[in-house]
N, CA, C and O of each residue as an XYZ file, in Angstrom:
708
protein
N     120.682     91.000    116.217
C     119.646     91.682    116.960
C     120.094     91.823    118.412
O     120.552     90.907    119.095
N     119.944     92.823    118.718
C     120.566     93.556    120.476
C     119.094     92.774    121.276
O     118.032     93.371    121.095
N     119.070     92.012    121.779
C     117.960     91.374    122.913
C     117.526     91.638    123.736
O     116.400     91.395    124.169
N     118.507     92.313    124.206
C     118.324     93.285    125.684
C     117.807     94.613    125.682
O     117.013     95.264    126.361
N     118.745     94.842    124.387
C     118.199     96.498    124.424
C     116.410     96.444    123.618
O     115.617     97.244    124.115
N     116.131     95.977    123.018
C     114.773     95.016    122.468
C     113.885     95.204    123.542
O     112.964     96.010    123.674
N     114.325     94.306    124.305
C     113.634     94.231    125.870
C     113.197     95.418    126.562
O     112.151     95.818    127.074
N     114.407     95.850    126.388
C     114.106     97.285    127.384
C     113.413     98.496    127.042
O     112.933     99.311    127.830
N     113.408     98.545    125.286
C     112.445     99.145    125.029
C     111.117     98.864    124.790
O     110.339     99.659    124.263
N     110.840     97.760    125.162
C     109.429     97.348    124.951
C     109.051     97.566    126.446
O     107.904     98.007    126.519
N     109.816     97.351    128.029
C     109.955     97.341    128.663
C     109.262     99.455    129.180
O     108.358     99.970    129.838
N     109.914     99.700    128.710
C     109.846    101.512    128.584
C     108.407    101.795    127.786
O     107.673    102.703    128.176
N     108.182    101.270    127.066
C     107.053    101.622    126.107
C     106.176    101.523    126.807
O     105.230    102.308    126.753
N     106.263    100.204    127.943
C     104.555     99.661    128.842
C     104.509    100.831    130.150
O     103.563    101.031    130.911
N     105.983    101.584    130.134
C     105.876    102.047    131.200
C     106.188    101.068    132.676
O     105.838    101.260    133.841
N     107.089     99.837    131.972
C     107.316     99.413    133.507
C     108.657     99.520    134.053
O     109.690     99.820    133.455
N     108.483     99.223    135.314
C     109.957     99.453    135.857
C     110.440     97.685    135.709
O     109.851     96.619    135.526
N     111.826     98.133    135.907
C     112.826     96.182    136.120
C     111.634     95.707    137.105
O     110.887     94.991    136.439
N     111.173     95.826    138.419
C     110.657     95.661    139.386
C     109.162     94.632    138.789
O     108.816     93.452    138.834
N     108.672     95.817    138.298
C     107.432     95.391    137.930
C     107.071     94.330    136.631
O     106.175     93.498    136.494
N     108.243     94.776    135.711
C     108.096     93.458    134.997
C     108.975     92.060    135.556
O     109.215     91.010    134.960
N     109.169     92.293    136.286
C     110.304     90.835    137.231
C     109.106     90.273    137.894
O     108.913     89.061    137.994
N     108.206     91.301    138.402
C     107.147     90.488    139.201
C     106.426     89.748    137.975
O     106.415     88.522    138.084
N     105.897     90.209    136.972
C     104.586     90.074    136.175
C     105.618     88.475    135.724
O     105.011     87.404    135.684
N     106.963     88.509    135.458
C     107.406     87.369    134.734
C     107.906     86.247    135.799
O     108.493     85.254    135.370
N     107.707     86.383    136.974
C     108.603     85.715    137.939
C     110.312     85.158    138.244
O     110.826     84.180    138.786
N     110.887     86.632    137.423
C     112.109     86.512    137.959
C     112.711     87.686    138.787
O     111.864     88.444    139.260
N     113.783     87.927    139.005
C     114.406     88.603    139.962
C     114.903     89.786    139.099
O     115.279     89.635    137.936
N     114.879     91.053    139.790
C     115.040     92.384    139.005
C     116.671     92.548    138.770
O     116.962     93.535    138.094
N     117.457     91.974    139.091
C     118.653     91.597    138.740
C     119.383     90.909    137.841
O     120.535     91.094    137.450
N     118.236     89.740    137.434
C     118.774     88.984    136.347
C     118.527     89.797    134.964
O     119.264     89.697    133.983
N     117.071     90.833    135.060
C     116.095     91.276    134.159
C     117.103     92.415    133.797
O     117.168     92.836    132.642
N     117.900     92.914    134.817
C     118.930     93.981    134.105
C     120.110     93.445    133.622
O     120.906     94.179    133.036
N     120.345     92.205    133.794
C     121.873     91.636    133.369
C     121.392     91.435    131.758
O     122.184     91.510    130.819
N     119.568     91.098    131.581
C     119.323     90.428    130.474
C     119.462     91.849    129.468
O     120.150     91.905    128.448
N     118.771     92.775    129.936
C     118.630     94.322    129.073
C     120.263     94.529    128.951
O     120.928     95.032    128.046
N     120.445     94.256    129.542
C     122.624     95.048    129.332
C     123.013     93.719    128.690
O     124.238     93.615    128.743
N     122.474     92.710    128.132
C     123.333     91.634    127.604
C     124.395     91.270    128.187
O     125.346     90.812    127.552
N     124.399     91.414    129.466
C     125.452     90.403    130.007
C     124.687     88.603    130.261
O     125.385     87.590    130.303
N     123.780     88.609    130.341
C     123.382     86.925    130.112
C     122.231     87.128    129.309
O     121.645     88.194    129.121
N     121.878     85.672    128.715
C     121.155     85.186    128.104
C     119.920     84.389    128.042
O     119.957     83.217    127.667
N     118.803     84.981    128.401
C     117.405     83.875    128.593
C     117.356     83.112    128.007
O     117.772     82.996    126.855
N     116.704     82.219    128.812
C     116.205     80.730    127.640
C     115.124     81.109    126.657
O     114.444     82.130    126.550
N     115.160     80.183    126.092
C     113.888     80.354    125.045
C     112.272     80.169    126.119
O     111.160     80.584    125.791
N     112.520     79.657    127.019
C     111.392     79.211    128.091
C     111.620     80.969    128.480
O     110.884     81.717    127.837
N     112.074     81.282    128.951
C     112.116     82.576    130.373
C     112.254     83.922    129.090
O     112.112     85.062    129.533
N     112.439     83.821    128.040
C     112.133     84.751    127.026
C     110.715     85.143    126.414
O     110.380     86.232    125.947
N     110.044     84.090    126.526
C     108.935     83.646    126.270
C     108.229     84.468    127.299
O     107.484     85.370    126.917
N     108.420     84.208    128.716
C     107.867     84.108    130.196
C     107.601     86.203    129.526
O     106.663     86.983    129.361
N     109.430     86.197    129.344
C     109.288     88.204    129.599
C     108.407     88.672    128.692
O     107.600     89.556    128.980
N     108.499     87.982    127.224
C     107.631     88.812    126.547
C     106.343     88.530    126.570
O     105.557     89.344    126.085
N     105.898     87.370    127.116
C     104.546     87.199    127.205
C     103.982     88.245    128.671
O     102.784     88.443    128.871
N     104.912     88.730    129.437
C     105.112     90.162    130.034
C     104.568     91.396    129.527
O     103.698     92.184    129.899
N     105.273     91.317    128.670
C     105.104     92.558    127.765
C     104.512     92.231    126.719
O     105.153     92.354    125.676
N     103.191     91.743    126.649
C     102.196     91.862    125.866
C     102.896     91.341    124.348
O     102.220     91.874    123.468
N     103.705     90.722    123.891
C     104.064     90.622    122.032
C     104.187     88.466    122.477
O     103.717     87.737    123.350
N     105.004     88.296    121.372
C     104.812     87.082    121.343
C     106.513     86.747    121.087
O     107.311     87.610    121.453
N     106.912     85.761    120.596
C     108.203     85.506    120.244
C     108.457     85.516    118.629
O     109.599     85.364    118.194
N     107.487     85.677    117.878
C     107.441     85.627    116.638
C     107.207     87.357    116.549
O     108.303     87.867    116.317
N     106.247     88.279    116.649
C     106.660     89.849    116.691
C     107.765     90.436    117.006
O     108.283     91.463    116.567
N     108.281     89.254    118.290
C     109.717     90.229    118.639
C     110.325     89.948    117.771
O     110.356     90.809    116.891
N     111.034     88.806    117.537
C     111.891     88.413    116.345
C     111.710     88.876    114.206
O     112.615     88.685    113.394
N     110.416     89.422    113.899
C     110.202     89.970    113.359
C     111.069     91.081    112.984
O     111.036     92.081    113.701
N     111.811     91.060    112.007
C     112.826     92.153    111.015
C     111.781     93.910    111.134
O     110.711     94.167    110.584
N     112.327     94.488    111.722
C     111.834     95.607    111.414
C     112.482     96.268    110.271
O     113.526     96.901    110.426
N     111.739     96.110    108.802
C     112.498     97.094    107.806
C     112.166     98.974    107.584
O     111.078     99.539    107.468
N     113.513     99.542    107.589
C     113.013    100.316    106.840
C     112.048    100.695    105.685
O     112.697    101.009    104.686
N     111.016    100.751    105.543
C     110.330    101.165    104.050
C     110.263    103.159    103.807
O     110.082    104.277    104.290
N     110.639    102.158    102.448
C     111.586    103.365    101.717
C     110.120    104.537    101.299
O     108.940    104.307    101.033
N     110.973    105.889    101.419
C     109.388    106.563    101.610
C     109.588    108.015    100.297
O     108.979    109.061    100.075
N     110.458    107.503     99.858
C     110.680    108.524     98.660
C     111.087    107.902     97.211
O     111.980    107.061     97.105
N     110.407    108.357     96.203
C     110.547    107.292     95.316
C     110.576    108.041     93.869
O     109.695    108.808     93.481
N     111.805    107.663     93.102
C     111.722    108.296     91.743
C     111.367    107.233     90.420
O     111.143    106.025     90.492
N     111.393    107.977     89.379
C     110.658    107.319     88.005
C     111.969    105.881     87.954
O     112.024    104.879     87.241
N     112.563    106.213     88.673
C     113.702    104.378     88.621
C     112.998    103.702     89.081
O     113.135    102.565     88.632
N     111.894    103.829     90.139
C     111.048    103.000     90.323
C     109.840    102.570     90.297
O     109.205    101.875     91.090
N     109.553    103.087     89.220
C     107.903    103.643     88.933
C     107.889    101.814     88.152
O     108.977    101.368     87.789
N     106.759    101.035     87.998
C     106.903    100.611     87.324
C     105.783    100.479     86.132
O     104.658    100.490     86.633
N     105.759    100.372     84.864
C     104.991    100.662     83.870
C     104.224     99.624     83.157
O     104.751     99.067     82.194
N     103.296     99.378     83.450
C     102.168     98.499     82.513
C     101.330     98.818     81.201
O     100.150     98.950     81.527
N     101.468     98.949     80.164
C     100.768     98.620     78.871
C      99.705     97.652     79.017
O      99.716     96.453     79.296
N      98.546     98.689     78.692
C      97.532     98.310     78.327
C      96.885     98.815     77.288
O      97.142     99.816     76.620
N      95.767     97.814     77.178
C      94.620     97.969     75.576
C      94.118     99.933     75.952
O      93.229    100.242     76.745
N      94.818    100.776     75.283
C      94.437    102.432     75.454
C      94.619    103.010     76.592
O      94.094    104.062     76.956
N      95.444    102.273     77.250
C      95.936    103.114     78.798
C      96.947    102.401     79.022
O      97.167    101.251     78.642
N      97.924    103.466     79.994
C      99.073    103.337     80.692
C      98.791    103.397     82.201
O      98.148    104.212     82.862
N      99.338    102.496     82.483
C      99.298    102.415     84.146
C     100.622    102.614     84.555
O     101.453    101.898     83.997
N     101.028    103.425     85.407
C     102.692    103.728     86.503
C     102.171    103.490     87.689
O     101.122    104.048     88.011
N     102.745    102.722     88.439
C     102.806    101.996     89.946
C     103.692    103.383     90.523
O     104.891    103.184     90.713
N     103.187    104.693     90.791
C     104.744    105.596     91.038
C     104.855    105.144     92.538
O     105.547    105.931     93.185
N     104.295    103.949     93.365
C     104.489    103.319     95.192
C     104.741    102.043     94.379
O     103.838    101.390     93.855
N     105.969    101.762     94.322
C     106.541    100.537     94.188
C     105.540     98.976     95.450
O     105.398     98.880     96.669
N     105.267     98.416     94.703
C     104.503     97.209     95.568
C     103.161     97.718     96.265
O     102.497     96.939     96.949
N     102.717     99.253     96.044
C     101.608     99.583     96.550
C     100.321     98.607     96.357
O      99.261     99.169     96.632
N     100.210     97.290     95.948
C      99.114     96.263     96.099
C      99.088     96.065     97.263
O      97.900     96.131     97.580
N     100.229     95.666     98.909
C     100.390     95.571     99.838
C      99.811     96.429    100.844
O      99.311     96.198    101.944
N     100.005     97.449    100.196
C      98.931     98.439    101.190
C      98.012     98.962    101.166
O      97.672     99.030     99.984
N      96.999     99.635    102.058
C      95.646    100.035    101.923
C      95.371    100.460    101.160
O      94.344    100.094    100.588
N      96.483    101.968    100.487
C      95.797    102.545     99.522
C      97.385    102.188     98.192
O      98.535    101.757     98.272
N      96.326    102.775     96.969
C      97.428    102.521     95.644
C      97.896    103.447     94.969
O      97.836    103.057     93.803
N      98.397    104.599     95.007
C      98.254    105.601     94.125
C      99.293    104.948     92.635
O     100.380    104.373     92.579
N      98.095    105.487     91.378
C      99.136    105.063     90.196
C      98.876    106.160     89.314
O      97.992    106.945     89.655
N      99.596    106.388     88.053
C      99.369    107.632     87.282
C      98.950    106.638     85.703
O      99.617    105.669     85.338
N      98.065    107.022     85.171
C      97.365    106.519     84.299
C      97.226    107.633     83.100
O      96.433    108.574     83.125
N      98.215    107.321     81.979
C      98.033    107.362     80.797
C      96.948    107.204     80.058
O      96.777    105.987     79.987
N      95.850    107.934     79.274
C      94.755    107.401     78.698
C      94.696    108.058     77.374
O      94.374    109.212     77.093
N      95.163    106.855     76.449
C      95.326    107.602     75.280
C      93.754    107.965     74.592
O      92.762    107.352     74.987
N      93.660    109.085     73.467
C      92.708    109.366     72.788
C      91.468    108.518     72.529
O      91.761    107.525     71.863
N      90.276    108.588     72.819
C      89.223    107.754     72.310
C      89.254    106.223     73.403
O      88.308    105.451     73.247
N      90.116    105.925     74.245
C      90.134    104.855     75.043
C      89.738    105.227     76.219
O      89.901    106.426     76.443
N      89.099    104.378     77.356
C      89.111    104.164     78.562
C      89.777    103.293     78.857
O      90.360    102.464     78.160
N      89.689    103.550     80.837
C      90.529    102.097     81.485
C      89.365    101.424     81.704
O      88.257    101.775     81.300
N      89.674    100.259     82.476
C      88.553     99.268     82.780
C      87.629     99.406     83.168
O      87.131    100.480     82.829
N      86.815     98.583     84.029
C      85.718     98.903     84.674
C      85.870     98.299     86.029
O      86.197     97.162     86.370
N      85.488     99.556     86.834
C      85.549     98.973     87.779
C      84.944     98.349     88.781
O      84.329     99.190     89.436
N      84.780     96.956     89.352
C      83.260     96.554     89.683
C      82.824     96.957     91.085
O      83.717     97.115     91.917
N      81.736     97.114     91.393
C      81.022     97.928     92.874
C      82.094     97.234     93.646
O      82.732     96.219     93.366
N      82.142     98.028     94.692
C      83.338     97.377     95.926
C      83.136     98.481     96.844
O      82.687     99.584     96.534
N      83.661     97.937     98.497
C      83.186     99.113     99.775
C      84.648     99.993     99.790
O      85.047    100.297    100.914
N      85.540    100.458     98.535
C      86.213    101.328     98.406
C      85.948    102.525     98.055
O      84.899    103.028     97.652
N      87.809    103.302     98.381
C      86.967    104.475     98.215
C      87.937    105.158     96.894
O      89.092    104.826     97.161
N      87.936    105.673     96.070
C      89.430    106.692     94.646
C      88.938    107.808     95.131
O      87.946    108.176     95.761
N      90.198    108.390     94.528
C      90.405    109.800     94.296
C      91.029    109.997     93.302
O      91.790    109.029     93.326
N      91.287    110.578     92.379
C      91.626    111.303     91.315
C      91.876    112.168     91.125
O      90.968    112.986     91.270
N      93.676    112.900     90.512
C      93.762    113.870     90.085
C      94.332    114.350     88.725
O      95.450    113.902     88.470
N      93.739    115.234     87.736
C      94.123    115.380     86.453
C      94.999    115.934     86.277
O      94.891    117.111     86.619
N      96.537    115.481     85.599
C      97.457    116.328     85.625
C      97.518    116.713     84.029
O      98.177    117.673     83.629
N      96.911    116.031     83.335
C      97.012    116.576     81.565
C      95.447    115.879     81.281
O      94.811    114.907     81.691
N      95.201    117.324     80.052
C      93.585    117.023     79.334
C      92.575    117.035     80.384
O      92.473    117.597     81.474
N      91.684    116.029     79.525
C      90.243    116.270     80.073
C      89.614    115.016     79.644
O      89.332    114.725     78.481
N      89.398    114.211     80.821
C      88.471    112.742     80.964
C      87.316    113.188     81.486
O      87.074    114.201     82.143
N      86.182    111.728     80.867
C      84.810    111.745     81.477
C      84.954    110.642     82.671
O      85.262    109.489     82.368
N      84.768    110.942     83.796
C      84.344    110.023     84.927
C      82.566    109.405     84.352
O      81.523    109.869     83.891
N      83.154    108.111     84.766
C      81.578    107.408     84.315
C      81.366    106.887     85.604
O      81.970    105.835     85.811
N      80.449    107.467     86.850
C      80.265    106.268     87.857
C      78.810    106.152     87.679
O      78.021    107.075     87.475
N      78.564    104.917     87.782
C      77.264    104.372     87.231
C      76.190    104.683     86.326
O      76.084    104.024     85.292
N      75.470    105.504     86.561
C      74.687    105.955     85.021
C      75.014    107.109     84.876
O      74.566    107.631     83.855
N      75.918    108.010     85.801
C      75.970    109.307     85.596
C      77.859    109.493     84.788
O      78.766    108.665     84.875
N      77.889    110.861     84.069
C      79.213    110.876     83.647
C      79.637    112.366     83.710
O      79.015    113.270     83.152
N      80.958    112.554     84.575
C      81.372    113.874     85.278
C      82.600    114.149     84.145
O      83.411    113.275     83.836
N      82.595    115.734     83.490
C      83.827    116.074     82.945
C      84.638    116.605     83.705
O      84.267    117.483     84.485
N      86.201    116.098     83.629
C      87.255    116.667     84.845
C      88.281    116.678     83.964
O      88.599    115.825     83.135
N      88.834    117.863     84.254
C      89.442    118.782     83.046
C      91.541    118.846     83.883
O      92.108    118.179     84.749
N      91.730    119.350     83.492
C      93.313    119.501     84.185
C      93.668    120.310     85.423
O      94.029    121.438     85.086
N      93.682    120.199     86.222
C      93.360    120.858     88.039
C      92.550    119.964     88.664
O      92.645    119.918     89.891
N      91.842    119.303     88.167
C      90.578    119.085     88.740
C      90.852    117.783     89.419
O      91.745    116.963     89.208
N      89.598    117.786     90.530
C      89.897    116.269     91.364
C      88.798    115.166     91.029
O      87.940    115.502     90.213
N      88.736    113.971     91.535
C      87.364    113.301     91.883
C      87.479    112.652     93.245
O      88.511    112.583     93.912
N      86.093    112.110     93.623
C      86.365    111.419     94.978
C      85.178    110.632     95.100
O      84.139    111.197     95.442
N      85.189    109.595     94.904
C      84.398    108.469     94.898
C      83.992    107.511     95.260
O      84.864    106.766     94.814
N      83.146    106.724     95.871
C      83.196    105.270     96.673
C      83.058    104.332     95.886
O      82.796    104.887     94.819
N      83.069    103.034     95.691
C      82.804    101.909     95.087
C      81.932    101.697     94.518
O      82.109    101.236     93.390
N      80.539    101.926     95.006
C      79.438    101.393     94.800
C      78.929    100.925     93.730
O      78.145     99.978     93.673
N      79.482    101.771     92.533
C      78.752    101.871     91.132
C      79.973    101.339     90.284
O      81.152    101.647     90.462
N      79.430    100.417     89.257
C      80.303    100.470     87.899
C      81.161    101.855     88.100
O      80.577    102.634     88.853
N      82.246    102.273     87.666
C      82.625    103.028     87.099
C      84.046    103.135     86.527
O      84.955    102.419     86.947
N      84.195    103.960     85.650
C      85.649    104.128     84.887
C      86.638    105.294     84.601
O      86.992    106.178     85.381
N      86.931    105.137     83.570
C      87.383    107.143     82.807
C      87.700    106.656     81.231
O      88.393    105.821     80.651
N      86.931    107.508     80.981
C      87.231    107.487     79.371
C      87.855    109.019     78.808
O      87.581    110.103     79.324
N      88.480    108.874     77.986
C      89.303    110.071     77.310
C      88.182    110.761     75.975
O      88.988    110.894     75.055
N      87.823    110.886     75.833
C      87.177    111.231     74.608
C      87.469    112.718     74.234
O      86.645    113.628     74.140
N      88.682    112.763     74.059
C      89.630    113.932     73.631
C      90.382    113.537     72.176
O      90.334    112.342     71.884
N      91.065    114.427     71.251
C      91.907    113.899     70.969
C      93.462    114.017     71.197
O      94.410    113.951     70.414
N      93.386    114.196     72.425
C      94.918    114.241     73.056
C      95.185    112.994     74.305
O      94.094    112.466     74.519
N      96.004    112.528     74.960
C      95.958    111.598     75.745
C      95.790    112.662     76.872
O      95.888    113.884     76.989
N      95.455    111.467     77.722
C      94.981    112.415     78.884
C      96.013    111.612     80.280
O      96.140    110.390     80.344
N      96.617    112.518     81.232
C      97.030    111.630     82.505
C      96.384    112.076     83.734
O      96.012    113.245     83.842
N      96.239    111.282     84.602
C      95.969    111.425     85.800
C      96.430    110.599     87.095
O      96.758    109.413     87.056
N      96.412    111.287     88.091
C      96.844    110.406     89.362
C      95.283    109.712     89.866
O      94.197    110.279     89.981
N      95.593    108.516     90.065
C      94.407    107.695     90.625
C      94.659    107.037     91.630
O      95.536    106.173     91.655
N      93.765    107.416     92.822
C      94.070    106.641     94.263
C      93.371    106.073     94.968
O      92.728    106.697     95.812
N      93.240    104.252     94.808
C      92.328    103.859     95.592
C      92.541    103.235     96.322
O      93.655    102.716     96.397
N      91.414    102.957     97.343
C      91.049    102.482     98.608
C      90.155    100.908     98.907
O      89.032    101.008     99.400
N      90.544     99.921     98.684
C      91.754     98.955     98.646
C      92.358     99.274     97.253
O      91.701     99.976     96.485
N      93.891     98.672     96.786
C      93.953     98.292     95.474
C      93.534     97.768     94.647
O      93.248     96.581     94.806
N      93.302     98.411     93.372
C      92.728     98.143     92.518
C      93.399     97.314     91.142
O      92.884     96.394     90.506
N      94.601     97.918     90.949
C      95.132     97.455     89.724
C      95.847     96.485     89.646
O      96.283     96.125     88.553
């Protein structure tokens, strides 16, 4: 990890000059550029001092910034079998983040689960056949084009009651599956 150059862009981000963050940390605007050019080395004390300067901590700075990977093929889809449905993860580890998108297989005469009231939000899109949306006592037919968009509140599911399988993209707001 480059330390200096680290520095200096966090340094740039606040909008300060060497000057002004030398004052805020109490060192000299000379040492603060030897530290950004890596010609010397702060202590763990006077590292501390700069970034508690610049607003982060010593555990954020040091924090791995990874790439996350933002394009993703069926090598990484991963596939769950279930009792009359197929679940595809096509966002590898998407439990981690806010939302989940997965593509759901629903064979003939089956639904997926149920899903219990929660302050989320799905969306749904049909890419083959024709499912019944069940949210709470009411039940919506959504055919192949078609979308849904839904909040938590109510029981609800998808049942196939076709005799063809049916797929769709399903996207919710926290994860669901």
């Amino acid at each position: 990890m480059d330390i200096g150059y680290k520095i200096k862009q966090l340094r740039l981000k606040k909008c300060l000059t060497l000057e002004e963050l030398a004052s805020r940390c109490e060192l000299t605007k000379g040492f603060l550029s030897q530290v950004e050019r890596n010609l010397t080395s702060p202590s763990i004390a006077t590292l501390y001092d700069i970034l508690e300067a610049l607003g982060t901590t010593l555990g954020e700075f040091f924090k791995e910034d990874r790439d996350e990977k933002a394009v993703f093929s069926t090598d990484d889809f991963f596939v769950d079998e279930r009792e009359g449905y197929t679940v595809n993860w096509i966002v590898p580890n998407s439990q981690k983040n806010e939302m989940e998108p997965v593509m759901i297989e629903i064979e003939p005469g089956m639904k997926t689960f149920e899903v219990q009231p929660n302050d989320g939000e799905e969306f749904g899109y049909v890419l083959e056949g024709r499912v019944t949306l069940v949210n709470g006592d009411k039940e919506y037919t959504v055919k192949k084009g078609e979308t849904f968009y839904l909040n938590g509140k109510n029981f609800h599911y998808i049942r196939n009651d076709r005799k063809t399988a049916a797929k769709l993209i399903w996207v919710s707001t926290p994860p669901l599956f």
